[in-house]
N, C-alpha and C positions, 0 to 999 in steps of 0.2 A: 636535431629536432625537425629540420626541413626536410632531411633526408627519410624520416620517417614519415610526413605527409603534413606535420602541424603547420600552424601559421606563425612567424615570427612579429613580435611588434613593439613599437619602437615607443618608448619609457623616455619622454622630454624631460622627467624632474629625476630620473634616478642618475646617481653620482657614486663613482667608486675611486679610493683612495686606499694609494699601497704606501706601504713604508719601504725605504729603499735598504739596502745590507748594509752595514759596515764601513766595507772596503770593494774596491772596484773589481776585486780578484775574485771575490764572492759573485756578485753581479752579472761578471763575465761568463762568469760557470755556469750560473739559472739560464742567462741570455744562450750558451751555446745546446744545453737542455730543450730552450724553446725551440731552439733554429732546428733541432733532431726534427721537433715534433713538428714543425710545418713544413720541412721538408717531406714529410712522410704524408701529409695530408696531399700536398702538391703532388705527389707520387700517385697514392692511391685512392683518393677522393676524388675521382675523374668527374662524377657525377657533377660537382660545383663549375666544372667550367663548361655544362652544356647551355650553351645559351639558348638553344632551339628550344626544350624542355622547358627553361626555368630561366629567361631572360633579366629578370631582376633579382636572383639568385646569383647569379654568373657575374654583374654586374658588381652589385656590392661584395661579394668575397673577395673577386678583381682589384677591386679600388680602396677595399677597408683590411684587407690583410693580404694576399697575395703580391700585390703590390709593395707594400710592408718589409713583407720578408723579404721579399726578390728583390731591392733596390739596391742591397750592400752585397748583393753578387754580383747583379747589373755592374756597380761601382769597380768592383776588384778587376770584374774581366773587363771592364774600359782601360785600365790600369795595362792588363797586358796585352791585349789587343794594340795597346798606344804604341808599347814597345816595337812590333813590326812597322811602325809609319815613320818615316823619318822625318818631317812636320809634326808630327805629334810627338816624340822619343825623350824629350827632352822633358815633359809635362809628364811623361808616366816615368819615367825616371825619377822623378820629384814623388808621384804618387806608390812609385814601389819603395822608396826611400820611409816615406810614411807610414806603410801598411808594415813594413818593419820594426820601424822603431816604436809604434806601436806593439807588437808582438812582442820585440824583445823587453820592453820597457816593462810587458805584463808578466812575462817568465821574470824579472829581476825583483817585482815588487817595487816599482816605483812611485812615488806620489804628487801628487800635484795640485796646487789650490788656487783660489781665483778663477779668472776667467780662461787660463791657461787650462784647470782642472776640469771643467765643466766640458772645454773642447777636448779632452784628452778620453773624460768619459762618454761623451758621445761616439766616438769613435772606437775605444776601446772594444763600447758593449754592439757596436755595428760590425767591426769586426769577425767579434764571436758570435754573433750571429748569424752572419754570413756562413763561416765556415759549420756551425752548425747545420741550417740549409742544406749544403752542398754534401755535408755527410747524411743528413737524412733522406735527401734524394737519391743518393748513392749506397742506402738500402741498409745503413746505421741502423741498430734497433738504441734506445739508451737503455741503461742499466739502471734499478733504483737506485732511487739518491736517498742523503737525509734532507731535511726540509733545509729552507736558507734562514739561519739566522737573524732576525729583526729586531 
């Protein structure tokens, strides 16, 4: 809409509410769908990070989604970046430890409830998102899907 010349504006009462899938495995899949699609925006929608042009445009995409998406790549590559510091090797060790068993835990179907679950799907769905991201910047196109389940 911005990029076509309109003006954007900001809805203080409007409220939107989604129903979450099922299962985490479902979730993970929309999440790495999105991560395609904002990689490819972050790719090719150069135009959102002119700030000379459009300084509160640059701004808000910055800090209301690009930021968003990019923090669980930020997070991965601190993970192996850690790896080469030998002060730090110990902590990314620990954090590649995690970004596995996460992975793996998601290829086996595994489940988890409580406050354990909650952090399991937090990360899960950062995860795949991330790696979403890094594929869609890397010139991923997605394929259709079917809708997700609710």
């Amino acid at each position: 809409i911005v990029g076509d010349g309109h003006r954007v504006l900001y809805a203080r009462d409007a409220v939107a509410r989604e129903l979450l899938p099922p299962d985490v495995e479902t979730e993970a899949s929309r999440r790495f769908r999105i991560g395609i699609g904002a990689g490819r925006v972050l790719r090719h929608e150069t135009w959102l990070w002119d700030v000379r042009r459009r300084p509160l445009v640059a701004l808000v995409f910055f800090s209301r989604k690009a930021a968003r998406w990019l923090a669980p790549v930020a997070a991965c590559l601190a993970v192996a970046f850690g790896l080469f510091s030998p002060s730090l090797r110990p902590f990314a060790i620990a954090g590649a430890v995690v970004i596995a068993g996460l992975a793996l835990s998601l290829a086996l179907r595994r489940r988890t409830s409580g406050r354990a679950g909650r952090l399991y799907y937090f990360g899960v769905i950062n995860l795949a998102l991330a790696a979403g991201v890094v594929a869609g910047l890397a010139g991923y196109r997605r394929p259709a899907w079917p809708r997700t389940v609710r």
